[in-house]
VMD Tcl script that builds the backbone (N, CA, C; Angstrom):
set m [mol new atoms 519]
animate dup $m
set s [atomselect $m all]
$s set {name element resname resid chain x y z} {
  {N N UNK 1 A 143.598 86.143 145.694}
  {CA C UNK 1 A 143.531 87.189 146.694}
  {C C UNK 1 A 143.225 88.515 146.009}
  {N N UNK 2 A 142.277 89.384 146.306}
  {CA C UNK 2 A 141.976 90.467 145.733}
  {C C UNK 2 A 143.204 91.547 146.296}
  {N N UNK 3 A 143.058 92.333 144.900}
  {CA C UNK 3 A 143.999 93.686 145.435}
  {C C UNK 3 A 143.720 94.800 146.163}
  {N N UNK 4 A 144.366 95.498 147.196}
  {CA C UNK 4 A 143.761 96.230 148.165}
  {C C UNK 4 A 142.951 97.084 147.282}
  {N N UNK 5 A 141.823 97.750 147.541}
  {CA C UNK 5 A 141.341 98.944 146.928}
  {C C UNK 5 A 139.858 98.437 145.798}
  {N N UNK 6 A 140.817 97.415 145.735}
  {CA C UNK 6 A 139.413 96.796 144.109}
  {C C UNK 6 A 138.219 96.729 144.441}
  {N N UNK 7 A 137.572 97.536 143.734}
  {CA C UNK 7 A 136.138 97.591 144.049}
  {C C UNK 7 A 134.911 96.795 142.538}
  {N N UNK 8 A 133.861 96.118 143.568}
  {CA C UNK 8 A 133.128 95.634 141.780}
  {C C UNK 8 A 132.714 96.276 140.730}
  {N N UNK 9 A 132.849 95.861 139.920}
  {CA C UNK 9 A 132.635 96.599 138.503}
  {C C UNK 9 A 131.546 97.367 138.587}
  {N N UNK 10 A 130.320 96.866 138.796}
  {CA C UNK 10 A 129.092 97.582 138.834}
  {C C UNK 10 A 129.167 98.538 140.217}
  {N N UNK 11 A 129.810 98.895 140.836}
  {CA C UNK 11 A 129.728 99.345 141.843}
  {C C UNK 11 A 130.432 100.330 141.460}
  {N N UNK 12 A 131.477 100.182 140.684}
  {CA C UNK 12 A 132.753 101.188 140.207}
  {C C UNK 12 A 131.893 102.459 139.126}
  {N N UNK 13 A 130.964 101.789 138.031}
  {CA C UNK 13 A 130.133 102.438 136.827}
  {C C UNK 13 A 128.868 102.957 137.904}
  {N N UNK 14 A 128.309 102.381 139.532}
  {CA C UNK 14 A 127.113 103.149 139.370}
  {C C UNK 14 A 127.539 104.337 140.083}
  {N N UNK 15 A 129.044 104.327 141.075}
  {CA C UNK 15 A 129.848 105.285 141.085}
  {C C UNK 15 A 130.168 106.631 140.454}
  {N N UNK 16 A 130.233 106.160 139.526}
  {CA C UNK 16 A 130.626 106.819 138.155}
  {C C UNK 16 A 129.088 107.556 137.729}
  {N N UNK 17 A 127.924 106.814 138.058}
  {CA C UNK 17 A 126.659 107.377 136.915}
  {C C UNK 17 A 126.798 107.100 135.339}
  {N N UNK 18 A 127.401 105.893 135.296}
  {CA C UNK 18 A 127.931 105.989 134.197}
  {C C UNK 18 A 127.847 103.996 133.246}
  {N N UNK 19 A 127.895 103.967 131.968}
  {CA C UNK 19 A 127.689 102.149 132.046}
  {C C UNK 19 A 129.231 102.219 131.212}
  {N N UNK 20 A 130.295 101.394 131.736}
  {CA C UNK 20 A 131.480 101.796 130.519}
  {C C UNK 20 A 131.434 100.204 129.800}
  {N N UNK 21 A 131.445 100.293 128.461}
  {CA C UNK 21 A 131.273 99.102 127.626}
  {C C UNK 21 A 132.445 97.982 128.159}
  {N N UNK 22 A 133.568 98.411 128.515}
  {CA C UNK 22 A 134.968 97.615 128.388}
  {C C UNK 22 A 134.890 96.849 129.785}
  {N N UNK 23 A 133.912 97.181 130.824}
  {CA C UNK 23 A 133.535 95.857 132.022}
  {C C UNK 23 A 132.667 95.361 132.430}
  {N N UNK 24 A 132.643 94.244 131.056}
  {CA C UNK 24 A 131.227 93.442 131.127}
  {C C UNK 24 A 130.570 93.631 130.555}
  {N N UNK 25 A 129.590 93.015 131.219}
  {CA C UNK 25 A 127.878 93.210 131.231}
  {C C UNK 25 A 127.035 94.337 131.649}
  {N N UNK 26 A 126.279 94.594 130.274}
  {CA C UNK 26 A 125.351 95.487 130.198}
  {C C UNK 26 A 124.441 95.636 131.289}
  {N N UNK 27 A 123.906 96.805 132.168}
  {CA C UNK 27 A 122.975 96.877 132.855}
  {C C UNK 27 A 123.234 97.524 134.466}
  {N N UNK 28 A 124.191 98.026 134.821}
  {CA C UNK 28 A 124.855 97.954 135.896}
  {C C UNK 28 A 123.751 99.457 136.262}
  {N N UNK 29 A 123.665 100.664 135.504}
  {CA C UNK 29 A 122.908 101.495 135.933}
  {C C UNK 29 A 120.961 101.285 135.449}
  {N N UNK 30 A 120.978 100.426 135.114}
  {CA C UNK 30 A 119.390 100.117 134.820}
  {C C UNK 30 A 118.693 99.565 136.304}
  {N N UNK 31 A 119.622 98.330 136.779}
  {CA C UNK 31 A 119.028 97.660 137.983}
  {C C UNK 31 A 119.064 98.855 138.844}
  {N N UNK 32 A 120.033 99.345 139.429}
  {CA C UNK 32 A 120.091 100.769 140.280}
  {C C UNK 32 A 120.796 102.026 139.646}
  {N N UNK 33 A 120.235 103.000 139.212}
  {CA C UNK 33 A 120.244 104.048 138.898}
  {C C UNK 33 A 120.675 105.195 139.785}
  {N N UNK 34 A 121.057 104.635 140.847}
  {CA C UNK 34 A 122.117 105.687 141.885}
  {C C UNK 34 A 123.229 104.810 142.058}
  {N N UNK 35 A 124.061 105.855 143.391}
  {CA C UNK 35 A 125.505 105.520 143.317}
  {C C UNK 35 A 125.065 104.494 144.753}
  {N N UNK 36 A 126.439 103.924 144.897}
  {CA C UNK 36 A 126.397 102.806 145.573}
  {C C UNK 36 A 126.353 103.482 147.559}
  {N N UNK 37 A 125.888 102.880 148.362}
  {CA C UNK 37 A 126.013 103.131 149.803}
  {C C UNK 37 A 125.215 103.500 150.200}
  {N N UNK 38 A 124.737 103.861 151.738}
  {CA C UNK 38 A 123.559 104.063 152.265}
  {C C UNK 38 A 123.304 105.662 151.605}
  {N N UNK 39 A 124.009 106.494 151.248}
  {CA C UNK 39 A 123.602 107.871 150.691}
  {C C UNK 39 A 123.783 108.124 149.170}
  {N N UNK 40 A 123.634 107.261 148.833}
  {CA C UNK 40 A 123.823 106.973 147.358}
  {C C UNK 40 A 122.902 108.414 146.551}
  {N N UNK 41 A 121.836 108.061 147.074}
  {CA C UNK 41 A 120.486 109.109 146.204}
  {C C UNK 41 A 120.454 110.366 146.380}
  {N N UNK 42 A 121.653 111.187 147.244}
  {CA C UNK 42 A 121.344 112.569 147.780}
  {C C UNK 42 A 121.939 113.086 146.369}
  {N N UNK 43 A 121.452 114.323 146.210}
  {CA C UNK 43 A 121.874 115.401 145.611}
  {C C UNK 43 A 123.400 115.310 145.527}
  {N N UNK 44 A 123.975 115.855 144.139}
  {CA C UNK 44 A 125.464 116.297 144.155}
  {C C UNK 44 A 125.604 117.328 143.796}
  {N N UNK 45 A 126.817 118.128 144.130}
  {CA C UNK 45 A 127.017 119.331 143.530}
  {C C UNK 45 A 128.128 119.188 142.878}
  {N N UNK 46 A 128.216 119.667 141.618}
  {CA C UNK 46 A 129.227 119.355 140.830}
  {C C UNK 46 A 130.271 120.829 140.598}
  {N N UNK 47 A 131.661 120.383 141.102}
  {CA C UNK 47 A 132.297 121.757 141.089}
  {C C UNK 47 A 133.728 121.279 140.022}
  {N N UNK 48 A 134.051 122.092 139.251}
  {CA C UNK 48 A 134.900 122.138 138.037}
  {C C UNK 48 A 135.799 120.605 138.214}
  {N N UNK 49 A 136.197 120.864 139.738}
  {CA C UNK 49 A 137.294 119.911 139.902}
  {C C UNK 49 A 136.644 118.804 140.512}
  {N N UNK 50 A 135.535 118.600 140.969}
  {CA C UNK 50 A 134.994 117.195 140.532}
  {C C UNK 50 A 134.903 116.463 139.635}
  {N N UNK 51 A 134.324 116.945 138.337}
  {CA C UNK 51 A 133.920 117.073 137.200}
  {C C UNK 51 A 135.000 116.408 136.586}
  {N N UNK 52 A 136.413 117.074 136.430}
  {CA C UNK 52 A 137.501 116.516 136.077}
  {C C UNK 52 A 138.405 115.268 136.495}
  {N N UNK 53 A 137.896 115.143 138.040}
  {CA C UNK 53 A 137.885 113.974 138.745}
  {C C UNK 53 A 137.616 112.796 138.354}
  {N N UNK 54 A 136.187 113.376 137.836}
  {CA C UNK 54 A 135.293 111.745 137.442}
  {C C UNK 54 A 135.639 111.743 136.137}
  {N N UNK 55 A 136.101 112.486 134.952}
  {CA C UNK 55 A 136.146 111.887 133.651}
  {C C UNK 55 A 137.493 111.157 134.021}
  {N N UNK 56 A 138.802 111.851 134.973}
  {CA C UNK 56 A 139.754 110.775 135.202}
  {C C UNK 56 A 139.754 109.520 135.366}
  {N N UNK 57 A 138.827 109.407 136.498}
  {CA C UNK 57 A 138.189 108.017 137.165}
  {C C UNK 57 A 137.613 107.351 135.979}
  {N N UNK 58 A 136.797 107.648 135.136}
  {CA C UNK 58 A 136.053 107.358 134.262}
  {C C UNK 58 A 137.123 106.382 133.487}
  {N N UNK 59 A 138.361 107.228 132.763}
  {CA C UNK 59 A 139.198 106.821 131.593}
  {C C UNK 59 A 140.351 105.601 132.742}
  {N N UNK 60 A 140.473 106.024 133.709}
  {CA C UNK 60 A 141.491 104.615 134.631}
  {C C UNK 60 A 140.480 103.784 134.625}
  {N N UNK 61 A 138.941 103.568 135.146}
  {CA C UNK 61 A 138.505 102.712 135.534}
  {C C UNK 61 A 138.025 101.941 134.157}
  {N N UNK 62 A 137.954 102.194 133.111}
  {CA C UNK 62 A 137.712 102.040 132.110}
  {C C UNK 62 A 138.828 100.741 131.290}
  {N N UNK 63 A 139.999 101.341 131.258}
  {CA C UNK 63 A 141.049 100.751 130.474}
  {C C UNK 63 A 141.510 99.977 131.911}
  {N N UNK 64 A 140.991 100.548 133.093}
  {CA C UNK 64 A 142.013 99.258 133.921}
  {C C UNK 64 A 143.163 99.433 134.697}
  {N N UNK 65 A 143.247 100.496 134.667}
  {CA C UNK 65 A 144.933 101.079 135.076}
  {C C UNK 65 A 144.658 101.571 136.600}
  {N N UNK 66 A 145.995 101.829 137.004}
  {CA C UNK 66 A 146.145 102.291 138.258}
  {C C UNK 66 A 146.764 103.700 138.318}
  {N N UNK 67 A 146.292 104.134 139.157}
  {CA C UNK 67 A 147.087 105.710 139.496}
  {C C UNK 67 A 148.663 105.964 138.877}
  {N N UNK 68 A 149.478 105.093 138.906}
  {CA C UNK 68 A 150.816 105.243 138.429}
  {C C UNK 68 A 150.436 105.343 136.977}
  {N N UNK 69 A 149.987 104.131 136.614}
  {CA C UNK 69 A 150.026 103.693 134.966}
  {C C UNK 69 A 149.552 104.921 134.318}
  {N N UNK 70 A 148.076 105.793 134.742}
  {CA C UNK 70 A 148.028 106.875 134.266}
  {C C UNK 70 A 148.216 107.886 134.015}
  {N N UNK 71 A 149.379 108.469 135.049}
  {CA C UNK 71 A 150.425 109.104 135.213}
  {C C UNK 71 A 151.486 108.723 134.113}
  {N N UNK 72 A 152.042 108.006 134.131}
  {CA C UNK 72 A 153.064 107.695 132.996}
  {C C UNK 72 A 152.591 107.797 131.426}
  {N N UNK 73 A 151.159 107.332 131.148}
  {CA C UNK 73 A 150.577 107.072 129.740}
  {C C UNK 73 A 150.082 108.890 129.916}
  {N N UNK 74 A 149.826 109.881 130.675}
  {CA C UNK 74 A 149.587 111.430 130.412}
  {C C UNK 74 A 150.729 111.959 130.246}
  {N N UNK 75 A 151.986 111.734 130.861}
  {CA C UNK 75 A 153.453 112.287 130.794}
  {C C UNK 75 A 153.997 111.836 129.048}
  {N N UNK 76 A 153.777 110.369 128.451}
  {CA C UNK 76 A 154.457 110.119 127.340}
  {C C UNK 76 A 152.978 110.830 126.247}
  {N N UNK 77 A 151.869 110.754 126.776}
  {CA C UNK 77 A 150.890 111.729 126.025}
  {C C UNK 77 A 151.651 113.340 125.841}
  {N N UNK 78 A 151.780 113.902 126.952}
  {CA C UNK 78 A 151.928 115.052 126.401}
  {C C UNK 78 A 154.031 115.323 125.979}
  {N N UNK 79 A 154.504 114.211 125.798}
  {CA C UNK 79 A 155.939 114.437 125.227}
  {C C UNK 79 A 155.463 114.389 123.560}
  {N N UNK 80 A 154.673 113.390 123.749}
  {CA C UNK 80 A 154.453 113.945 122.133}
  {C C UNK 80 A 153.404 114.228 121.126}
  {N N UNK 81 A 152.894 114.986 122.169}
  {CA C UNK 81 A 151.488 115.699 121.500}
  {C C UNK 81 A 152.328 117.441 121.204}
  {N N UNK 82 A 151.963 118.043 120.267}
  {CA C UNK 82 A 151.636 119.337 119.700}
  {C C UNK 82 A 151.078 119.892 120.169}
  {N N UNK 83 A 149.505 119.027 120.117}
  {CA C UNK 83 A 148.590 120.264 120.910}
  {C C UNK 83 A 147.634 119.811 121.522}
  {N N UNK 84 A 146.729 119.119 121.426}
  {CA C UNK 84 A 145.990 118.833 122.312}
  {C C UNK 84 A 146.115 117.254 122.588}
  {N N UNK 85 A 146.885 117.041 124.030}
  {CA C UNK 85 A 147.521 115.926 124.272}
  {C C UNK 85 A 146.269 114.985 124.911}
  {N N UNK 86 A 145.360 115.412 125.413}
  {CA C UNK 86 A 144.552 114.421 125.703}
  {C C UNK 86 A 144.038 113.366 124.582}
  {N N UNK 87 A 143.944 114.392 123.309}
  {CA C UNK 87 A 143.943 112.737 121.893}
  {C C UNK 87 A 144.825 112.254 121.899}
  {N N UNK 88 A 146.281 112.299 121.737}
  {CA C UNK 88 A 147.285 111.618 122.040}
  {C C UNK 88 A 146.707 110.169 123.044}
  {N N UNK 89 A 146.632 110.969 124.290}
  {CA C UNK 89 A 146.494 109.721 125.136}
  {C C UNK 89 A 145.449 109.011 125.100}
  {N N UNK 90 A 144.071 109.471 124.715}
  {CA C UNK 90 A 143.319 108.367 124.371}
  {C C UNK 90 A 143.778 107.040 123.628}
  {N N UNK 91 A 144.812 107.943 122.350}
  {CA C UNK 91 A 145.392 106.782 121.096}
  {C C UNK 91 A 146.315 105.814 122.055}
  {N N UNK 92 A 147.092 106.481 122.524}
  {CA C UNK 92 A 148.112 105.371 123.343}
  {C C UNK 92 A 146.919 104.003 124.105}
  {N N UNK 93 A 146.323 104.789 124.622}
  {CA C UNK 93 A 145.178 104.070 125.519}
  {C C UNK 93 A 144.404 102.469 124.756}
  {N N UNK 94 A 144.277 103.405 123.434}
  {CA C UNK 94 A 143.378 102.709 122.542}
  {C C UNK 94 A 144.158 100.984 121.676}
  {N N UNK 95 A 145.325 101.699 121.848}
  {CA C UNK 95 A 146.475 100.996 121.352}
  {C C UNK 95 A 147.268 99.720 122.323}
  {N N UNK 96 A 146.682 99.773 123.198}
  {CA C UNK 96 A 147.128 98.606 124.497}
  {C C UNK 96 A 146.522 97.266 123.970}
  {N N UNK 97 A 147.256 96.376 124.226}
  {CA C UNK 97 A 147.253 95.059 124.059}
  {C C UNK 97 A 145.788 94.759 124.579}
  {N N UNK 98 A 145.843 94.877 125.862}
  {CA C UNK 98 A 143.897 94.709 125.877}
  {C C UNK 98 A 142.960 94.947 125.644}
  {N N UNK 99 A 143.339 96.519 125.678}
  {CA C UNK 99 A 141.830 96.724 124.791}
  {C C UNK 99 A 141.502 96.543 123.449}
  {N N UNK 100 A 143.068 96.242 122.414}
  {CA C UNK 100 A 142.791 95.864 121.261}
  {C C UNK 100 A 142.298 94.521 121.308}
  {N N UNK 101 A 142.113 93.623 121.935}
  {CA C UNK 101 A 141.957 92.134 121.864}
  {C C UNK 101 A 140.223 92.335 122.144}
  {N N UNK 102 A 139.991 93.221 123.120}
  {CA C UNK 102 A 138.356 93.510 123.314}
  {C C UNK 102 A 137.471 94.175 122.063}
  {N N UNK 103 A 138.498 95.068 121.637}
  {CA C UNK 103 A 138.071 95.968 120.205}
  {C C UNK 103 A 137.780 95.288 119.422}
  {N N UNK 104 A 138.560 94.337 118.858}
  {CA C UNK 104 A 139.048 93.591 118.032}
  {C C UNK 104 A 137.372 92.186 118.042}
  {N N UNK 105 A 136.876 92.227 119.020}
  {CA C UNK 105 A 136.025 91.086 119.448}
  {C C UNK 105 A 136.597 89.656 119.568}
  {N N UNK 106 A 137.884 89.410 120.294}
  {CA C UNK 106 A 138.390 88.232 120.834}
  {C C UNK 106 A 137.703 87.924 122.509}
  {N N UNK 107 A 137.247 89.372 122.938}
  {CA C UNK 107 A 136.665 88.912 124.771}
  {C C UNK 107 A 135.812 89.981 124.473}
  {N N UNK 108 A 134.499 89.517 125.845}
  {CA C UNK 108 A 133.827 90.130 125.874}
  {C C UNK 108 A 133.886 91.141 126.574}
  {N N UNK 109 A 135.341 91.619 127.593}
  {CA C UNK 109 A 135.692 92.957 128.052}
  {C C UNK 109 A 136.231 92.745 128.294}
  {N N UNK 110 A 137.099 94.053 129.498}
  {CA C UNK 110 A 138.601 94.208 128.964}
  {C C UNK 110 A 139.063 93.446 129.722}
  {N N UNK 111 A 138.774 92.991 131.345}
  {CA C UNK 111 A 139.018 91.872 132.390}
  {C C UNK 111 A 139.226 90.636 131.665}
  {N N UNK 112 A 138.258 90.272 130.419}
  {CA C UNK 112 A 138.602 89.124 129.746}
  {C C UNK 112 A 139.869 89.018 128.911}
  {N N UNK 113 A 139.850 90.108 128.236}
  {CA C UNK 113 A 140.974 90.137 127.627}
  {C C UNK 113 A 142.063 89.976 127.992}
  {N N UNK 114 A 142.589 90.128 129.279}
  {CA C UNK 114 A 143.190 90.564 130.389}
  {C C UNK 114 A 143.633 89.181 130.381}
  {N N UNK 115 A 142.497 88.406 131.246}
  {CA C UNK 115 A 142.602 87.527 131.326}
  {C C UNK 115 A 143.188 86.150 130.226}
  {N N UNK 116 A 142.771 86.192 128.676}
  {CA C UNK 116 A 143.538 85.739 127.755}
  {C C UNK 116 A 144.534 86.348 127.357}
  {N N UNK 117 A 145.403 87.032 127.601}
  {CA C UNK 117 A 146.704 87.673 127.675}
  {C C UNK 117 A 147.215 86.730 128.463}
  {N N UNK 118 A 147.140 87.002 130.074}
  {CA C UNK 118 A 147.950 86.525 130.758}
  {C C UNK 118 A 147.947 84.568 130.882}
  {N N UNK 119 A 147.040 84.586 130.116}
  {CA C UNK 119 A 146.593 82.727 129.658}
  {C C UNK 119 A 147.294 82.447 128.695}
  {N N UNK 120 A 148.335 83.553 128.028}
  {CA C UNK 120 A 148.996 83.068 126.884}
  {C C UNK 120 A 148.260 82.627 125.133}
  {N N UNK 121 A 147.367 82.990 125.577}
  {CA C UNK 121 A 145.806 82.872 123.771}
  {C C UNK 121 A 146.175 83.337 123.047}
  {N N UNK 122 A 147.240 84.881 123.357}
  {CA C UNK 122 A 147.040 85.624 122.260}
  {C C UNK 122 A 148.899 85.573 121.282}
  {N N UNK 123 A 149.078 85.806 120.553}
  {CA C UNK 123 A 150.174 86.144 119.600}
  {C C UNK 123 A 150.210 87.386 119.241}
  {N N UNK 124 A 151.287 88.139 119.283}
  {CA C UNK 124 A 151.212 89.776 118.050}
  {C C UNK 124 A 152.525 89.042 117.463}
  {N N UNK 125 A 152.101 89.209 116.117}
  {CA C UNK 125 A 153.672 89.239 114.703}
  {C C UNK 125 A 153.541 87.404 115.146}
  {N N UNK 126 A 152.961 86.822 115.531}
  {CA C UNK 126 A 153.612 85.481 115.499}
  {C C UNK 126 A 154.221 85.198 116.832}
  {N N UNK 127 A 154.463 86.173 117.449}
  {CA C UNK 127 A 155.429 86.165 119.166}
  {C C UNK 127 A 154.152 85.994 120.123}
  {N N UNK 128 A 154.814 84.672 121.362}
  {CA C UNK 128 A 153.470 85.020 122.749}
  {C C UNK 128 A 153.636 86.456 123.258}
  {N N UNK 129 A 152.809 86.454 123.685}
  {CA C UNK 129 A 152.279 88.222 123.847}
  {C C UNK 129 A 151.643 87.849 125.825}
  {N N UNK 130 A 152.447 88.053 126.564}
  {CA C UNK 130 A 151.487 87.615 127.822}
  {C C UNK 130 A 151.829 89.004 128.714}
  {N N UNK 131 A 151.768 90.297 128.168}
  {CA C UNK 131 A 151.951 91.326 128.426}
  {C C UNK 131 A 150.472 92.347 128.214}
  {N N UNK 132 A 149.594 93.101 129.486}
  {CA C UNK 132 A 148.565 93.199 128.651}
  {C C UNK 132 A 148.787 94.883 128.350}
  {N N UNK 133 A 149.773 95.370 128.833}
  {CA C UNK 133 A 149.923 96.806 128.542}
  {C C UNK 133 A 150.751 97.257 127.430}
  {N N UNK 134 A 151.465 96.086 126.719}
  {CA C UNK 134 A 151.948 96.778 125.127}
  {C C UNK 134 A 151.569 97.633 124.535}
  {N N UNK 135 A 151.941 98.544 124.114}
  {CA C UNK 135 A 151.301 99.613 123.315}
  {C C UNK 135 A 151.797 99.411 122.005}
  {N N UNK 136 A 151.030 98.762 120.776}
  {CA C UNK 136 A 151.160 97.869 119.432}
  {C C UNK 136 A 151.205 99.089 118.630}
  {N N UNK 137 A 151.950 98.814 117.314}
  {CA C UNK 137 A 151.732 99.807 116.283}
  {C C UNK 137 A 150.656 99.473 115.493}
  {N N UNK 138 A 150.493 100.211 114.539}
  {CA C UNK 138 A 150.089 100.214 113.029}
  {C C UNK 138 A 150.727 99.649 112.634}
  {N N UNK 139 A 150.181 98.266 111.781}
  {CA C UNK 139 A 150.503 97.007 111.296}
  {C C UNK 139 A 150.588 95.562 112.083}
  {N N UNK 140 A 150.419 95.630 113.425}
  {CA C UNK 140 A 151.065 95.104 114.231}
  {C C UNK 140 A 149.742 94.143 114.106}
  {N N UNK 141 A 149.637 92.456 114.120}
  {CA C UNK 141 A 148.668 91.597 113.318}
  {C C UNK 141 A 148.640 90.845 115.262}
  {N N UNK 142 A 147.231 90.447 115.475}
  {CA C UNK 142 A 146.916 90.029 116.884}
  {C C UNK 142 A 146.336 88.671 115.975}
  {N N UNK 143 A 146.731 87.374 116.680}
  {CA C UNK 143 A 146.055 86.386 116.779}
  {C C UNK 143 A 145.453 84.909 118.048}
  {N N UNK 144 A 144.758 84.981 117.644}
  {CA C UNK 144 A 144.589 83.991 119.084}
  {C C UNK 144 A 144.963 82.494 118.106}
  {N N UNK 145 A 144.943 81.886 119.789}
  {CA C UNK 145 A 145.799 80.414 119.518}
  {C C UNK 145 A 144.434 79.718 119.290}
  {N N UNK 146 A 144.600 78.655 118.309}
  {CA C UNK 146 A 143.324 77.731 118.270}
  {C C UNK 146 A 143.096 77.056 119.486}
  {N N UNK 147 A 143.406 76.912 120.294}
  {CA C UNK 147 A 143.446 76.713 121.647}
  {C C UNK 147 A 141.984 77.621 121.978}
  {N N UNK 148 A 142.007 78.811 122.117}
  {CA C UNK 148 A 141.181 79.965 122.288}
  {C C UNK 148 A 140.112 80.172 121.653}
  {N N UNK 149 A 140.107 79.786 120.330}
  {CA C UNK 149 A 138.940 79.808 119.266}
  {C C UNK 149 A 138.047 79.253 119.640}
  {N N UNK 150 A 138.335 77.814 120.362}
  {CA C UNK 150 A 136.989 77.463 120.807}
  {C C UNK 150 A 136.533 77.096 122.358}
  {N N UNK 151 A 137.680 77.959 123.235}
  {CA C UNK 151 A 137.247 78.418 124.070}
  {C C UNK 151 A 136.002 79.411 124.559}
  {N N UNK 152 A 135.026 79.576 125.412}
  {CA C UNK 152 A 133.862 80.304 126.045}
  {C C UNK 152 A 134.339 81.483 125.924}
  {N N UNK 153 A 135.280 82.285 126.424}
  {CA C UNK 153 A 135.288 83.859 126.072}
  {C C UNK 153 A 135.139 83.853 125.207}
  {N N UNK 154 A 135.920 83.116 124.097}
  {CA C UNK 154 A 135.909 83.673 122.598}
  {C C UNK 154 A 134.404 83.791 121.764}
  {N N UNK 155 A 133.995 82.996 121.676}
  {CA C UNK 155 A 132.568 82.087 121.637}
  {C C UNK 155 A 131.842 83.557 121.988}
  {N N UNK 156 A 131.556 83.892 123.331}
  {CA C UNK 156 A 130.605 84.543 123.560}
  {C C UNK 156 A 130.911 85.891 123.541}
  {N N UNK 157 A 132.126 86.595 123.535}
  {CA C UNK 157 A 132.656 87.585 122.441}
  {C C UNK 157 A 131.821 87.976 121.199}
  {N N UNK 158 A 132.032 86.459 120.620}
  {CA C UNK 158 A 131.568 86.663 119.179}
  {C C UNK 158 A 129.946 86.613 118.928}
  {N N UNK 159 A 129.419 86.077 119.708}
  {CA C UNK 159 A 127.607 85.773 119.615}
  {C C UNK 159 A 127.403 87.478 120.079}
  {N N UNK 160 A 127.655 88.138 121.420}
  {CA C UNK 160 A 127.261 89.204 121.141}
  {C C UNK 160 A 128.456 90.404 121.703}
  {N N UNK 161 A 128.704 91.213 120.749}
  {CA C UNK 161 A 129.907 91.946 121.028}
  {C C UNK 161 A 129.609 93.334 121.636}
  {N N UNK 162 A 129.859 93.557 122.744}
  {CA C UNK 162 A 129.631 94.746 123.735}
  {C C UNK 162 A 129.885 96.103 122.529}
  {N N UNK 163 A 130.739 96.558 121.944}
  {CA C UNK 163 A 130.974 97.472 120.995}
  {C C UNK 163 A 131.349 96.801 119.444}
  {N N UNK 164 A 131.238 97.339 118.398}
  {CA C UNK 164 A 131.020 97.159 117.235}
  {C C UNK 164 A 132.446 97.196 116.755}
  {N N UNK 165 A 133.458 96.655 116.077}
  {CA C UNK 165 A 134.505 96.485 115.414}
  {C C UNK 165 A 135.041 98.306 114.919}
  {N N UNK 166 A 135.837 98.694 115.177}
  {CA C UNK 166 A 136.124 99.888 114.508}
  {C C UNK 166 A 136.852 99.725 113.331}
  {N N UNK 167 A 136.345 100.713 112.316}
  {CA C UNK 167 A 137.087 101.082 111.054}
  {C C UNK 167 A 138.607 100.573 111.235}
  {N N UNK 168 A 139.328 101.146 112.226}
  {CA C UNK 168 A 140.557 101.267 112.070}
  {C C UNK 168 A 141.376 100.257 112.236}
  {N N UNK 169 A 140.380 98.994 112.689}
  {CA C UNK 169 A 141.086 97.337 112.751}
  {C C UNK 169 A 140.302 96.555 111.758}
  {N N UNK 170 A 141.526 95.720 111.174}
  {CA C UNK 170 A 141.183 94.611 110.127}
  {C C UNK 170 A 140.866 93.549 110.851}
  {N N UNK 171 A 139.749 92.754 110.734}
  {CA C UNK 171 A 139.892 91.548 111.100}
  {C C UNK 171 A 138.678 90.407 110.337}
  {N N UNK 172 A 140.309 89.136 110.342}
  {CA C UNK 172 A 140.112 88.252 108.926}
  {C C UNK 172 A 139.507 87.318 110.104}
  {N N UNK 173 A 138.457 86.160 109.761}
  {CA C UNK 173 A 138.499 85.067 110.215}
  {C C UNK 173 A 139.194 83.776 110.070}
}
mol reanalyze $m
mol bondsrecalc $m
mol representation Tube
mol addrep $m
């Protein structure tokens, strides 16, 4: 049963004007290059607080979250940020169980990842992990179950990976 509100991915990015790597498949603003509905193509005017609107929309629709969740991950952003708390919360952001499993190149986005979370694939430290909003430390070691290895997400994860491995994760085969 879908959740009230959920709208399709490509519908969400041509929304946006925007392609976000973490849902899916490439191409969502190439096939149509406007926003979605019968007035899709008119003119916009962009006023400060639109503007700020859509990078919001942008960073929830992105990682996946809901209006609450982002509320709570900006409140523990700015308890312990210094000074400019929006890096803070990117890091928290960056640091979630799913999107590290997408980062990481275990799925090919973050719905997948999502999805092998709550399938039980993944391990952190050796522990099942069927939680996809953990926020993991530094050091904290992700593995999938051989179960998963030669499962189709994984597989096609690895043939072609939506974003490139970052510096800041190790990963052994």
């Amino acid at each position: 049963m879908k959740r009230k509100g959920k709208i399709p991915r490509f519908k969400q990015q041509r929304r946006l004007l925007t392609e976000l790597p973490g849902l899916g498949k490439a191409g969502a603003m190439e096939r149509k290059p406007y926003p979605p509905g019968q007035h899709g193509g008119k003119r916009i005017k962009y006023s400060d607080h639109r503007l700020q609107l859509e990078e919001k929309q942008k960073i929830r629709v992105h990682y996946g979250l809901r209006e609450k969740q982002l509320d709570r991950f900006v409140k523990k952003a700015k308890a312990k940020a210094q000074g400019k708390w929006i890096d803070t919360l990117i890091n928290l952001l960056e640091l979630r169980l799913d999107n590290l499993v997408f980062r990481a190149g275990f799925a090919p986005s973050i719905p997948a990842a999502k999805q092998l979370i709550s399938h039980n694939k993944i391990q952190v430290n050796g522990k099942k992990a069927n939680i996809r909003s953990i926020v993991l430390k530094v050091g904290d070691r992700i593995e999938l179950k051989a179960s998963a290895v030669n499962g189709i997400t994984y597989q096609q994860a690895k043939l072609s990976p939506r974003l490139p491995c970052p510096d800041w994760i190790e990963k052994s085969e």
